[in-house]
C-alpha positions as CSV (number, residue, x, y, z in Angstrom):
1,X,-11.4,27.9,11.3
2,X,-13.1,30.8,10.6
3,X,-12.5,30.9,7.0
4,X,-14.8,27.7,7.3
5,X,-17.7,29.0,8.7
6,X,-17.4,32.4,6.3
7,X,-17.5,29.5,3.3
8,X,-20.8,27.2,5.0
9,X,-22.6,31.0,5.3
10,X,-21.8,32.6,2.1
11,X,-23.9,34.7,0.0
12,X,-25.6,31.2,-1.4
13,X,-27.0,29.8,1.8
14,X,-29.9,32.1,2.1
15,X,-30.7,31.0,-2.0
16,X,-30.4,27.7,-1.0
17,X,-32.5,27.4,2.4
18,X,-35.4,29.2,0.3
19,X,-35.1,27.1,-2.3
20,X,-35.3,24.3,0.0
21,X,-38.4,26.1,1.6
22,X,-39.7,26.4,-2.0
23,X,-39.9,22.9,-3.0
24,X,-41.9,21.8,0.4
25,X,-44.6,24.9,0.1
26,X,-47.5,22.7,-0.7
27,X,-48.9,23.4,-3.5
28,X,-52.5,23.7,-2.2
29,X,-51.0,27.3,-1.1
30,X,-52.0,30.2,-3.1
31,X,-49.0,31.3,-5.5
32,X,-49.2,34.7,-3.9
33,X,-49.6,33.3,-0.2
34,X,-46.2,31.1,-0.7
35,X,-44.4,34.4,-2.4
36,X,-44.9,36.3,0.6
37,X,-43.9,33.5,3.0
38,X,-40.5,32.9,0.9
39,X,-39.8,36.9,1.5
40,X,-40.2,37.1,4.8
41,X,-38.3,33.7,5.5
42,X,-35.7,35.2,3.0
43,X,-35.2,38.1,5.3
44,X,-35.3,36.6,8.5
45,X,-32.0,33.7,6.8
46,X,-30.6,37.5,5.3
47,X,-30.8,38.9,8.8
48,X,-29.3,36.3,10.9
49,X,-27.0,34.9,8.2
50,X,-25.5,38.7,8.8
51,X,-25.2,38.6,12.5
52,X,-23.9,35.3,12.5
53,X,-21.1,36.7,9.7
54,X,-20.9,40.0,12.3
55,X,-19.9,37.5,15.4
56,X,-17.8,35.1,13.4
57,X,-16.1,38.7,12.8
58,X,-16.0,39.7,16.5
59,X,-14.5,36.1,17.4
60,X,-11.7,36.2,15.0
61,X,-10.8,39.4,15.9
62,X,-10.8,38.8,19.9
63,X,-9.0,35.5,19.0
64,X,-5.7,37.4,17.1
65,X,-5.8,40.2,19.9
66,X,-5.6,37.2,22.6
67,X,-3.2,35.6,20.4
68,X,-1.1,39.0,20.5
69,X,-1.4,40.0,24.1
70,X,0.1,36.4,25.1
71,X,2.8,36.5,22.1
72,X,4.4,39.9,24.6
73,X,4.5,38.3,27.7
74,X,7.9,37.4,26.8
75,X,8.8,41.1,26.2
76,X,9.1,41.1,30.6
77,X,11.5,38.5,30.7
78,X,13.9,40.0,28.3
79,X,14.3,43.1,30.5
80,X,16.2,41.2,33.2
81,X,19.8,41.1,31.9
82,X,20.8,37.3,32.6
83,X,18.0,35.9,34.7
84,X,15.6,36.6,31.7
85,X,17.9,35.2,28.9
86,X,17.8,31.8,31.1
87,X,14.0,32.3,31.3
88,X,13.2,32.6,27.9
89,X,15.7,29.4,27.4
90,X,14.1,27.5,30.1
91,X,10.8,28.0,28.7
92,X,11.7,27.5,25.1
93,X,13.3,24.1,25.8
94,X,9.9,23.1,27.9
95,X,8.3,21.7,25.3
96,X,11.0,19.3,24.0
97,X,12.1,18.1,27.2
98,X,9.0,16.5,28.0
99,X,8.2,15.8,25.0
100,X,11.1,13.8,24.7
101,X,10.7,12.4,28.2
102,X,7.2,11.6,27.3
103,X,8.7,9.4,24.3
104,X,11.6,7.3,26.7
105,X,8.4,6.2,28.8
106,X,6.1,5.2,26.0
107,X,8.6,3.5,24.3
108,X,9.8,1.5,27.3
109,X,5.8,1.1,28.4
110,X,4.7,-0.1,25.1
111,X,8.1,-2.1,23.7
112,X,7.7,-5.7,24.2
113,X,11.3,-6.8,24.6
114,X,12.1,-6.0,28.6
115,X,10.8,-2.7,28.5
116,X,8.9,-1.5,31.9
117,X,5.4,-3.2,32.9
118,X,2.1,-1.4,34.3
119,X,-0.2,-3.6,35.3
120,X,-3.8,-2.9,34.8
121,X,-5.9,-1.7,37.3
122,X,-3.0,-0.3,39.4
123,X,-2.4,3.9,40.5
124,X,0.6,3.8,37.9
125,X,-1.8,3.1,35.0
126,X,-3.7,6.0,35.6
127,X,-0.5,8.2,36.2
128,X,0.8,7.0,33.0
129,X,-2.5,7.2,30.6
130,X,-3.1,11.0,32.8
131,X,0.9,11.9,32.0
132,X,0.2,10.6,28.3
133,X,-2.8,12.6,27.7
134,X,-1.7,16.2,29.4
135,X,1.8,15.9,27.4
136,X,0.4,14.8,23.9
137,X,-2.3,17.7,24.4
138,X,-0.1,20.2,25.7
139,X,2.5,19.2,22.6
140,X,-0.5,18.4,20.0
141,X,-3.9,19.8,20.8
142,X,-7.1,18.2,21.8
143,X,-7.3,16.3,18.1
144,X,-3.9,14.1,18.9
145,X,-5.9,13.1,22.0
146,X,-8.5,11.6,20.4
147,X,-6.6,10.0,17.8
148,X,-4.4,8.2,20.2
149,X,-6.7,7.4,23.1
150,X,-8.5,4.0,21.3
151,X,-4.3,3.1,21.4
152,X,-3.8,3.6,24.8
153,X,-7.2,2.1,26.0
154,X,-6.2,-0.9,23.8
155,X,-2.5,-1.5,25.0
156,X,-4.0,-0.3,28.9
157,X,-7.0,-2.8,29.1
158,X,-6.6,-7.0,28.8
């Protein structure tokens, strides 16, 4: 991510803004006039092309030291001789289970052969869409969510 926004403000976006800025100065303008407005323009994208690079910087940073204060909040659990064994398992099977659990009730939702029916507009609908849309973004991020939610609303909706 933030190799993307180091490669859309590299050392050629400030050459190609002014050139930009350079083909609209009208040409009415006095050579010297438009020389001295590209400069100061060029300086002003140089300036905040740098600050922008400085906080894309700062972000990455506080994102990999977030990043490593949650990856040692295991390092409490595996103090406790047996309890935190069974802790660590517990919350390293988490994301299967439901996953998995998730699955059964899609697959018995959406199958057409004697699988389970939801009717439209009842409280079980919106359970299963709301149980459908934490799971898949808890397993998948925000991008599986909005991949899959034209396929719910389409199965979901007469």
């Amino acid at each position: 991510m933030f190799n993307e926004i180091r490669t859309l403000i590299d050392e050629s976006f400030t050459t190609d803004v002014v050139d930009e800025i350079r083909k609209n100065i009208p040409t009415s303008l006095d050579q010297k006039d438009a020389e001295v407005i590209i400069a100061n323009i060029k300086s002003a994208v140089a300036c905040k092309v740098s600050q922008v690079t400085a906080a894309v910087e700062n972000a990455e940073e506080e994102v990999n030291n977030q990043i490593e204060s949650i990856s040692n909040t295991t390092n409490d659990l595996k103090q406790l001789p047996r309890l935190g064994k069974i802790g660590l398992f517990l919350r390293g099977i988490q994301r299967p289970v439901w996953g998995f659990a998730v699955l059964y009730i899609d697959l018995m939702v959406f199958s057409g052969s004697g699988g389970w029916k939801i009717e439209d507009d009842s409280p079980l609908s919106a359970t299963f869409l709301a149980l459908n849309i934490l799971v898949l973004g808890f397993l998948f991020g925000e991008r599986a969510i909005k991949n899959l939610l034209p396929l719910f609303s389409k199965y979901m909706k007469p």
